[in-house]
N, C-alpha and C positions, 0 to 999 in steps of 0.2 A: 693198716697193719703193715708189716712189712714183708718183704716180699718174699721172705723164704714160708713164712706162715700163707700168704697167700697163693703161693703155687702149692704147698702142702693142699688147700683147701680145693683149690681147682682141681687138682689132679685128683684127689679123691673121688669130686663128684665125675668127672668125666670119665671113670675107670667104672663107676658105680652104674653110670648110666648106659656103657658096652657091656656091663655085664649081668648074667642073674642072681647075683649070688645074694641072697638075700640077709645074709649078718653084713654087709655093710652099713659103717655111722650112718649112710643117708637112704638106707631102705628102712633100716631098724629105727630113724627119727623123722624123716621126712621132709626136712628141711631140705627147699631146692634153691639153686645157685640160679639166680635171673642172669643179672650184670657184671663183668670184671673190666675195672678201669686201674692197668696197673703203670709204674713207671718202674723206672731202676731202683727207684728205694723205698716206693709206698704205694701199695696197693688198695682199693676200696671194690667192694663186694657188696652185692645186694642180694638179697634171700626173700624166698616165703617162706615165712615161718609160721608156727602156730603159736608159739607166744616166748616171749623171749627166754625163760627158762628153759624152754623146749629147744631153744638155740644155744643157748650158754651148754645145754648136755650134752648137744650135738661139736661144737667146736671142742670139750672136757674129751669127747670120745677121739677125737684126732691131737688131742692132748697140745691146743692149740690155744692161746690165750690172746686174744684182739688189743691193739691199743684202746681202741674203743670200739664202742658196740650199742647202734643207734636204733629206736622203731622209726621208722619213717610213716607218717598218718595218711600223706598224701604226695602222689605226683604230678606235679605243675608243669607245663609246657604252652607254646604259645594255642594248641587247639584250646586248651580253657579260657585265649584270652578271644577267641576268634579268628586266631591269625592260623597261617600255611603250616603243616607238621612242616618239622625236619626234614630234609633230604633222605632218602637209603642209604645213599651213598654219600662222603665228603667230596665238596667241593674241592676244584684243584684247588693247588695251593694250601688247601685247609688241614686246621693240625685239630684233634679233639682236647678239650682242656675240660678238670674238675675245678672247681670254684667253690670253694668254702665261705659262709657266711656267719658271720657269727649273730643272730637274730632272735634271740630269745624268747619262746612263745610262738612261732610263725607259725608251725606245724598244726598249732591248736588252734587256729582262727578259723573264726565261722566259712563257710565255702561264700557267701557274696566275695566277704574281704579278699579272699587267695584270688576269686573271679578279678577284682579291678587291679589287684596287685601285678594279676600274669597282664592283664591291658596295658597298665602304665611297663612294665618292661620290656610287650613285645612294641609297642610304639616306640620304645627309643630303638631297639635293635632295627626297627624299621627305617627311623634317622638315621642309623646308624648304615645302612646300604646291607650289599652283598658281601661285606666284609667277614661280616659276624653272623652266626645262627645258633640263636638257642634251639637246644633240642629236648631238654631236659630238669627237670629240676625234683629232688628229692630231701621234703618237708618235714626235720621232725620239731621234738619241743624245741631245740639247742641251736637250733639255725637249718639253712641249706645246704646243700650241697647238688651246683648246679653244672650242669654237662654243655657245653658251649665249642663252638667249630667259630675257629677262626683264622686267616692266615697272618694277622698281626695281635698279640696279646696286649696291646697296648691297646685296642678296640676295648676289650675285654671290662680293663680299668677305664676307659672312658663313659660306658654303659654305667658301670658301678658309682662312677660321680656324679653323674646325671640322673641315676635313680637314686641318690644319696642314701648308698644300700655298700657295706663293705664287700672286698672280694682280697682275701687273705687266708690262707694263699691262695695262686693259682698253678696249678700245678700239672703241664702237660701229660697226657697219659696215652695208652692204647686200648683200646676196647673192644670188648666181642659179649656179645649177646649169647646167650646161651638160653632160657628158660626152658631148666630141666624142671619135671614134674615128680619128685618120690612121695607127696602125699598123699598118693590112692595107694602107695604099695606101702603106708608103714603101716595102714590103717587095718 
């Protein structure tokens, strides 16, 4: 989305979450803001929701319209493949980047497949040194969208040819973790 709708959305829930007032969009729907990975011109958000029209009513109540607006089924990172989580912290040098993939069906493969798929990508990141670290990756029907620390994004597109897996765009961001909870309070 873009970034005036996605500080719209942050700001909501952060305002909702210092306070009690209980007619807010996210006490009165529940939908909580996990992730923000935003840049200058396009931000990506991640939610619990409880089912996407319960989200589409929640974003209606901020009168807020999404480019797009994804269920994600699963999240991938290198513990599913056996390998080291991410860092807490970034590495020096290191920038966070979103990575879009366009992979049709991913999200719906059975869990062995997601299992060898996260092995074949954290072995090359592991080819690949202390350059590059996945941290993340978020699975729906339409492809990835994957969160990677690197201090060269040319790393980045090297992984992607090597797993002969697209990564378009790639799109440096900033991120902060948030996982607010309003689903015990809409209920």
């Amino acid at each position: 989305m873009d970034a005036a709708a996605g500080k719209t959305i942050r700001d909501s829930q952060l305002a909702a979450s210092a306070s009690l007032n209980k007619d807010s969009p996210e006490r009165s729907h529940g939908e909580s803001l996990l992730e923000e990975f935003r840049s200058d011109d396009v931000w990506f958000l991640t939610f619990s929701a409880a089912t996407q029209p319960a989200m589409e009513a929640y974003l209606a109540a901020l009168d807020v319209v999404p480019d797009t607006l994804l269920e994600f089924f699963f999240v991938n990172s290198p513990v599913v493949a056996g390998g080291p989580k991410a860092g807490d912290t970034l590495r020096e040098g290191h920038k966070v980047y979103m990575i879009q993939r366009d992979l049709p069906g991913v999200g719906l493969l059975p869990h062995e497949e997601l299992v060898k798929i996260s092995r074949g990508s954290q072995a090359i990141v592991e080819k690949l040194g202390d350059g590059v670290e996945w941290d993340h990756s978020y699975l729906t029907a339409e492809g990835t969208y994957c969160v990677y620390r690197t201090s060269d994004p040319a790393l980045i597109q090297e992984h992607a040819k090597l797993a002969g897996i697209p990564a378009d765009p790639v799109t440096e961001v900033e991120q902060a973790i948030h996982f607010l909870d309003f689903a015990q309070v809409a209920q």
